[in-house]
C-alpha positions in Angstrom: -21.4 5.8 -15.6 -20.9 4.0 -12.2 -17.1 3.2 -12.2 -16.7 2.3 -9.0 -16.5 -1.6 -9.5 -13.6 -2.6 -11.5 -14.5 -6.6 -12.3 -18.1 -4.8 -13.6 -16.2 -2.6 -16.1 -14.3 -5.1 -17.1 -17.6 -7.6 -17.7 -19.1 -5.0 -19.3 -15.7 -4.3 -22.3 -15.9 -8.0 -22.7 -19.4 -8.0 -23.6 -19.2 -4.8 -25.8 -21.4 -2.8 -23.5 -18.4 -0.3 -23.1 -15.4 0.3 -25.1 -11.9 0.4 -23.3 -11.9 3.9 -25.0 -14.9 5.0 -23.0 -14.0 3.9 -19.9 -10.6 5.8 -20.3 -12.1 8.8 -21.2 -14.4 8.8 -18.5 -11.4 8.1 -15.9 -9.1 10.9 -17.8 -12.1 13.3 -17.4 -12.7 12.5 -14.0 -8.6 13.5 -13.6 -8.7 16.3 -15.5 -11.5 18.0 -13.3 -9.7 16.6 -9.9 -6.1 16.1 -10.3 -5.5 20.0 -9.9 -6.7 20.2 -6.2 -6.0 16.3 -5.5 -2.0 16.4 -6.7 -2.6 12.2 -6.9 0.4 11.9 -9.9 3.6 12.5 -10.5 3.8 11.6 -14.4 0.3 10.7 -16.3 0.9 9.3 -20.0 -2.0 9.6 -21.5 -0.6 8.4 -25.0 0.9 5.4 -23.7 -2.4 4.9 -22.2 -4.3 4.9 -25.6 -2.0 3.1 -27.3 -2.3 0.1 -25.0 -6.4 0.7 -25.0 -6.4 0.3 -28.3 -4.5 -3.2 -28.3 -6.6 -4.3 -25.4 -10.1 -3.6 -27.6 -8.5 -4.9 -31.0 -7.6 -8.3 -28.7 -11.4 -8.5 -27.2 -12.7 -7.5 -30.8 -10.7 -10.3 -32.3 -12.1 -12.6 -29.5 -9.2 -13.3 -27.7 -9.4 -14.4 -24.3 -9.6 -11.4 -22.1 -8.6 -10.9 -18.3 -10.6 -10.3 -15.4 -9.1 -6.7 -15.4 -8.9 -5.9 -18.9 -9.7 -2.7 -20.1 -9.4 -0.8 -17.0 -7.6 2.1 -15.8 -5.2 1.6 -13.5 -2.6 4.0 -11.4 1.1 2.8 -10.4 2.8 3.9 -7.3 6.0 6.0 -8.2 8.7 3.3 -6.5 7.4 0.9 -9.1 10.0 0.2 -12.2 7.6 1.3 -15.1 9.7 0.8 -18.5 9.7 4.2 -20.6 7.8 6.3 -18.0 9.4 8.0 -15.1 10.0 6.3 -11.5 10.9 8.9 -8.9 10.1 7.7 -5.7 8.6 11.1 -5.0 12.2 12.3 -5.2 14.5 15.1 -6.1 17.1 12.0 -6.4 15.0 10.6 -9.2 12.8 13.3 -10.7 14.1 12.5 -13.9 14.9 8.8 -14.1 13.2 6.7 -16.5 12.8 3.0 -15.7 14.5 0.5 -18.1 12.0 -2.2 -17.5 8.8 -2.9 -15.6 8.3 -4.1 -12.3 6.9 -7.8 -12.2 3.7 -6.8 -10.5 3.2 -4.4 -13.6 4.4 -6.7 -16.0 1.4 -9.0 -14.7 -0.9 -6.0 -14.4 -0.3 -5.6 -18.0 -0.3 -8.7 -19.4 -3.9 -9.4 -18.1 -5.1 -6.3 -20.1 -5.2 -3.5 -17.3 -4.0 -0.1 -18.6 -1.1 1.8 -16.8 -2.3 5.5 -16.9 0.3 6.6 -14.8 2.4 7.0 -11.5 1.4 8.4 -8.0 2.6 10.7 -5.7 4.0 9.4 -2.6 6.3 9.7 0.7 9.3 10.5 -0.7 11.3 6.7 -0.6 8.2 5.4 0.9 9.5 7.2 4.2 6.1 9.0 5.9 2.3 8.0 6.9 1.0 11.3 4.9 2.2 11.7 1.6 3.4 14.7 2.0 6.9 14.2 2.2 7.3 14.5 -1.7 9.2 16.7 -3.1 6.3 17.1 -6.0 4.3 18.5 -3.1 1.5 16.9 -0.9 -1.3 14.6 -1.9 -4.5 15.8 -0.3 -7.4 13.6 0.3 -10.5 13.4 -1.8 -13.1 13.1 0.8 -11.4 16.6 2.6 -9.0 18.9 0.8 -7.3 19.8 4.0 -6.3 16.2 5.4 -4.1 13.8 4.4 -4.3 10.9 2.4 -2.3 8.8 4.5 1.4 7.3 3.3 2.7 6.2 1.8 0.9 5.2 -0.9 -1.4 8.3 -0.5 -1.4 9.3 -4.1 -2.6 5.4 -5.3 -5.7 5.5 -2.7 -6.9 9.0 -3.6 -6.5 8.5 -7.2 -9.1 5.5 -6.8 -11.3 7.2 -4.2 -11.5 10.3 -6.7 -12.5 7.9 -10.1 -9.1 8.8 -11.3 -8.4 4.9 -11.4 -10.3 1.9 -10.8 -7.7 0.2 -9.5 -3.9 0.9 -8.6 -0.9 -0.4 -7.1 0.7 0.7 -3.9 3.9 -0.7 -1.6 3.3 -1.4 1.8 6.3 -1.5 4.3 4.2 -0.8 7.8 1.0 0.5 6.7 1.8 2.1 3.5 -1.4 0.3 1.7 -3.9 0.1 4.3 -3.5 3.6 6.0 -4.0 5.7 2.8 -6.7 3.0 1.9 -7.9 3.9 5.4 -8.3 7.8 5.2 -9.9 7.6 1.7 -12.5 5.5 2.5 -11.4 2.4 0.3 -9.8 -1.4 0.3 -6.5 -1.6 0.4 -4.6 -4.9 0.6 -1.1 -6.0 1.3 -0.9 -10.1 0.9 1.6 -12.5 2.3 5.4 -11.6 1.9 6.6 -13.3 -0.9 3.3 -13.5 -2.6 3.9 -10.9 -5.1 7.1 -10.4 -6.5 9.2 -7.2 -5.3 11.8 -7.7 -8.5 11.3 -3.8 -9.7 10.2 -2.3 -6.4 12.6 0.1 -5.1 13.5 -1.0 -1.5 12.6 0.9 1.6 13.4 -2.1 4.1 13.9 -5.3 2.2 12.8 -7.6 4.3 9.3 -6.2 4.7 8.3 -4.4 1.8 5.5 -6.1 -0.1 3.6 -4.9 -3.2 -0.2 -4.3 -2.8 -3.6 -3.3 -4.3 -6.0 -0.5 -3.9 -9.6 -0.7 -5.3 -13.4 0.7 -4.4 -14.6 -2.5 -3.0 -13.1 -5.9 -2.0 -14.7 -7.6 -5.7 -12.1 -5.5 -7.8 -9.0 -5.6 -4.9 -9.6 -9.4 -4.7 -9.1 -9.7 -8.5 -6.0 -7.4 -8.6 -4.5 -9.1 -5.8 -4.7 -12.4 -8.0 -3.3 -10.7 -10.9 -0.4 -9.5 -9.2 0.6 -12.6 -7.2 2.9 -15.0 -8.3 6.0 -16.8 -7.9 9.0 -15.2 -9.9 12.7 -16.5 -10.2 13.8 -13.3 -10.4 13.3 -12.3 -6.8 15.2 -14.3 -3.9 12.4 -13.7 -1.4 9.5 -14.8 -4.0 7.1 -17.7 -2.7 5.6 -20.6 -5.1 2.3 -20.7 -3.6 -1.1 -22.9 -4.4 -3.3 -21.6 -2.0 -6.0 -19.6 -4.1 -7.8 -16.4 -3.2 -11.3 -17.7 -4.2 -14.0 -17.8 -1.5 -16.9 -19.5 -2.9 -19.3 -18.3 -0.5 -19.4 -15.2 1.8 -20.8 -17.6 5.1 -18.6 -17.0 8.0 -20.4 -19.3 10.4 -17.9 -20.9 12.9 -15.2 -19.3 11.9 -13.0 -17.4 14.5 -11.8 -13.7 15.1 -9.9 -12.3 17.4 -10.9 -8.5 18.1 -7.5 -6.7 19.5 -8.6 -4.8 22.7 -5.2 -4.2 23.3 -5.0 -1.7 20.2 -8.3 -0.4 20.6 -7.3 1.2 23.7 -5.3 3.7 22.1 -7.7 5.3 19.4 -10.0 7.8 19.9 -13.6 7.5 21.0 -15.3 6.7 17.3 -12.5 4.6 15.4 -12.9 1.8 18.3 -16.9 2.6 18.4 -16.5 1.9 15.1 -14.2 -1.1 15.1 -16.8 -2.6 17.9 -19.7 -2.0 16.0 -17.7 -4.0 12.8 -17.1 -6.8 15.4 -20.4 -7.1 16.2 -21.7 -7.7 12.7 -19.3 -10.8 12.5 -21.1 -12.1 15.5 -24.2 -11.4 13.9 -23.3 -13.5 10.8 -22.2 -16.4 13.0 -18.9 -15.8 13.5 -17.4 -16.4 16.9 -15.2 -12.8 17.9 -13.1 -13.1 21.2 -11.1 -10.4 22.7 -7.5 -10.8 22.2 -4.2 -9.1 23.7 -1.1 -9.8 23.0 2.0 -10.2 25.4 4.6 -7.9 23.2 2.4 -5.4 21.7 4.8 -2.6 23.3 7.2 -3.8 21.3 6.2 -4.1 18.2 6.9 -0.4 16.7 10.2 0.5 18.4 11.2 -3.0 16.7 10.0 -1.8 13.8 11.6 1.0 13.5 14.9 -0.2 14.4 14.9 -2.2 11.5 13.3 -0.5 9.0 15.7 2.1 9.3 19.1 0.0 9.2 17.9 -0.9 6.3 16.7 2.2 4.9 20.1 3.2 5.1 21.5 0.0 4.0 19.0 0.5 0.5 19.5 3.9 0.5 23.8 3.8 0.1 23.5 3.4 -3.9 22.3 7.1 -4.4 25.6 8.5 -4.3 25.4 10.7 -7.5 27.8 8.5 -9.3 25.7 6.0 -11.3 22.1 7.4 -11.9 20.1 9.9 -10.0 20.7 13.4 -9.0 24.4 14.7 -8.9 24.8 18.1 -7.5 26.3 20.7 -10.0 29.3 21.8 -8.4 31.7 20.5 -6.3 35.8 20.4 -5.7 36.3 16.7 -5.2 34.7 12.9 -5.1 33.5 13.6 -1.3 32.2 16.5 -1.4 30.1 15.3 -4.6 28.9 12.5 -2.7 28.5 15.0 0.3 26.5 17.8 -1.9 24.3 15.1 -4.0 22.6 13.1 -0.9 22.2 16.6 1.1 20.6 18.6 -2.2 18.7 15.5 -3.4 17.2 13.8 -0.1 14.3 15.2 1.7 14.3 16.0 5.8 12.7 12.9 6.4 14.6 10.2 4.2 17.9 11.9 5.8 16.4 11.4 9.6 15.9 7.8 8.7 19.3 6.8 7.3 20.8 8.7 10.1 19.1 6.6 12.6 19.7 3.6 10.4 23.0 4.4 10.4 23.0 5.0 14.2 21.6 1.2 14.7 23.8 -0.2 12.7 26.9 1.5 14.2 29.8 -1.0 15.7 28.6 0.4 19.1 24.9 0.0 18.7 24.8 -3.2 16.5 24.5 -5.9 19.0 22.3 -3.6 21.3 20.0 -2.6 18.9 19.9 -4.2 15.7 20.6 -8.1 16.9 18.8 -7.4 19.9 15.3 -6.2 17.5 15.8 -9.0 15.1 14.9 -11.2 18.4 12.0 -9.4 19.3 11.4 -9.7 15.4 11.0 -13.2 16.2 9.1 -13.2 19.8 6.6 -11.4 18.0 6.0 -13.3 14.9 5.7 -16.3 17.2 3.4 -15.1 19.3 1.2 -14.3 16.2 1.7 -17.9 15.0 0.2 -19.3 18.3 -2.8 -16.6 18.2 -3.3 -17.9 14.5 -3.5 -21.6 15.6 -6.0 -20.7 17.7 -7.6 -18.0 15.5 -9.0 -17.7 11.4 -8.6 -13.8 11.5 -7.6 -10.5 13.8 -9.8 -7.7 13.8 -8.8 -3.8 15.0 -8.6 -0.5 13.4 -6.1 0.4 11.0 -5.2 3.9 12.4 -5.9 5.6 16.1 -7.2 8.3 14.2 -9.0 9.5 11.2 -7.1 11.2 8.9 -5.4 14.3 10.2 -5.2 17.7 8.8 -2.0 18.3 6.4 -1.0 21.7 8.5 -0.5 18.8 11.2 2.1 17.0 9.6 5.4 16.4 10.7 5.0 18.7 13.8 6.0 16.2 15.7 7.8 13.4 13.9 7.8 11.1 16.5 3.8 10.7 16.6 3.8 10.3 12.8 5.7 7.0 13.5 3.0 6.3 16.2 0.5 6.3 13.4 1.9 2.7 12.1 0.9 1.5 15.7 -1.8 -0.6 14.3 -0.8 -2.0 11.1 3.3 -3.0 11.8 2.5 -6.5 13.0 1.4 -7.7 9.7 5.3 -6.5 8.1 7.0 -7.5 10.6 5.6 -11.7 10.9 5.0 -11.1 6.6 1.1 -11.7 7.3 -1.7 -11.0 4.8 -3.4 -7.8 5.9 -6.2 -5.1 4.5 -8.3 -2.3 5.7 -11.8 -1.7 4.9 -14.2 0.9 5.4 -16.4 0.4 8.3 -17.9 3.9 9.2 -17.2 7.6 9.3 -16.4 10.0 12.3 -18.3 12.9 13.2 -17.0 15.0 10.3 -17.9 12.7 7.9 -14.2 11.0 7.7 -13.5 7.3 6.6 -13.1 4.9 9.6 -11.0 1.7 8.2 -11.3 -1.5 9.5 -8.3 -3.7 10.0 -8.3 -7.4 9.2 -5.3 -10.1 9.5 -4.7 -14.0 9.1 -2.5 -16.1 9.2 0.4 -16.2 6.0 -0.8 -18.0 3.0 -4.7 -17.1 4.0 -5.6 -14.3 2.0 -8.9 -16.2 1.3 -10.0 -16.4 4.7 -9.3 -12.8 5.2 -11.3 -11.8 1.8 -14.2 -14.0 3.2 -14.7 -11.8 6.2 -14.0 -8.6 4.2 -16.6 -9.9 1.7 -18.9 -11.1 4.4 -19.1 -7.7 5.7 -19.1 -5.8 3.1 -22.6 -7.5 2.0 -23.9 -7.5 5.3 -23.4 -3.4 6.2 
């Protein structure tokens, strides 16, 4: 059974070919024989995941009007709400906490018929480009045992890249969809912020987290994306939006791309061979690809970081031991619980971030750091708005690299950070964004391509992807 194409296993439920049964039991086979050396979930409910199979096929069999995604399998990042199954954020905080209701882009992931199997290891709080930050251990990547998946959303991209789901959800806050989608050899997509509701996603940085999709091919992440976008009154930062995803042809002729030399100059040899040779197959289908560089590039990650860590530690304040999560077992007063709880139940990494948070948000440091980022915030995202009235679409790679061996993580966790180089831009303006694969290195490692448009413009970003995915 070829399971890579999501939209084909669901046309092929709706027209009785194939059971929802069947294709679950292929996907729970294909976990059973991988998960082991892969580590891709945290919690796998395999009842849950019957039960709902079983409504899904009694609905078809009754002739009801099924989705685009109905039927299939489908993995959930662990900083999703899921009601009734655990949410843990790849956490010692919240290893046991159960969700009391879904998140909206799982609400509408189930509600079109797609079945939640289970939820993915990650970066513990999102914080890391490796998954291996989580305290559940690391997730390794299907193409290599050795490397990493990429972060944070590693465990969502290698569960799809292994057959352990044909689709899955995924956060992205700098990268966090398209560099595990990246080193896996996948699509990953992260829309427009505001496009798909983050009521039930459990905040890294507020103002650029956005929920995404992870699929085999840019058919089946096209048709999740749709699914998962849409305006919801529950969420202050939500978008009523018209524009559709549809592309009704594949013909790029005319249309514009901008190829960023200025990123390419920092990858190694075969990523921006790589990128190039993608660049050059735009041209060949008619497109018109012009080198671009922007003015504040240099700035884009050190005002990234300054913010996403203020407010890390802003989000981050609630897990005091009081209310829900871990509480440590002894201790002689309030302070020292508070004390004892964060330092036994956060990780070395989510502790280096809300100290730095802390440190930009600091009566000292506020105005210098913090205010002073927000405006570079804002140079930036204008400077993109000017390149994308000029522009359809940015091309580049999505990481410098190929994906690193796990032994090499967190050596140094300064170049860790360096690894969202490529992909911040697109968090920081709240731009559509997605990575695709576009060749292999020398060792046989997934090279991801890195395309961008303007906010609102998923479907000219889609017709590129789609454009090249036909033409490779």
């Amino acid at each position: 059974m070829n399971m890579k194409n999501a939209v084909r296993m669901a046309e092929e439920i709706r027209n009785r070919k194939l059971s929802v049964r069947e294709l679950l039991d292929k996907t729970f086979e294909n976990t059973d024989e991988r998960e082991s050396e892969l580590n891709c979930y945290i919690t796998l409910d395999r009842d849950a995941a019957y039960r709902a199979a079983a409504e899904v096929q009694r609905r078809i069999d009754a002739g009801e009007e099924a989705g685009a995604l109905a039927g299939v399998p489908v993995a959930v990042k662990d900083n999703l709400c899921t009601k009734g199954m655990r949410t843990t954020c790849g956490s010692k905080m919240l290893a046991d906490w159960i969700a009391p209701y879904d998140a909206a882009v799982v609400e509408r992931i189930k509600s079109a018929g797609a079945i939640v199997i289970g939820k993915t290891n990650m970066d513990e709080f999102a914080f890391g480009s490796g998954s291996d930050t989580s305290c559940f251990g690391a997730v390794r990547n299907p193409r290599d045992r050795e490397r990493s998946a990429g972060g944070s959303s590693g465990g969502s991209a290698a569960a799809v890249a292994a057959g352990e789901a044909l689709v899955a959800l995924g956060t992205d806050t700098g990268g966090s969809v398209r560099l595990p989608a990246s080193h896996c050899g996948i699509v990953g997509i992260k829309p427009t912020y505001g496009r798909a509701s983050r009521y039930g996603l459990i905040a890294y940085a507020s103002s650029f987290d956005q929920a995404g999709v992870l699929a085999a091919d840019v058919e089946s992440a096209a048709a999740a994306l749709e699914l998962i976008c849409s305006y919801d009154r529950r969420d202050a930062t939500s978008v009523s939006c018209n524009e559709s995803f549809e592309t009704d042809t594949a013909d790029i002729r005319g249309m514009r791309v901008g190829l960023c030399e200025d990123v390419l100059a920092g990858c190694n040899d075969e990523v921006a061979a790589a990128v190039r040779k993608a660049a050059a197959v735009f041209e060949d289908a008619g497109a018109h690809v012009e080198a671009v560089s922007l003015r504040n590039r240099e700035y884009e990650l050190p005002a990234y970081y300054a913010l996403v860590t203020a407010e890390a530690s802003s989000n981050l304040e609630r897990y005091d031991g009081v209310k829900y999560g871990y509480r440590a077992a002894e201790y002689k007063d309030l302070e020292e619980m508070y004390v004892k709880s964060r330092t036994e139940g956060f990780g070395s990494e989510v502790k280096r971030r809300i100290m730095l948070g802390s440190y930009v948000l600091s009566a000292g440091y506020y105005d210098d750091i913090y205010l002073r980022a927000m405006k570079v915030r804002r140079l930036i995202s204008g400077e993109y708005d000017e390149l994308f009235g000029k522009m359809d679409a940015l091309i580049g790679p999505v990481s410098p690299e190929t994906a690193p061996l796990l032994s090499d993580s967190y050596k140094d966790p300064v170049k860790e950070w360096m690894k969202d180089l490529c992909t911040v831009a697109a968090n920081l303006g709240g731009y559509p964004a997605m990575s695709l694969p576009c060749g292999t290195d020398g060792k046989g490692l997934p090279i991801g391509l890195h395309i961008m448009s303007g906010r609102f413009r998923e479907a000219v970003m889609l017709k590129l992807a789609r454009a090249f995915e036909e033409m490779r």
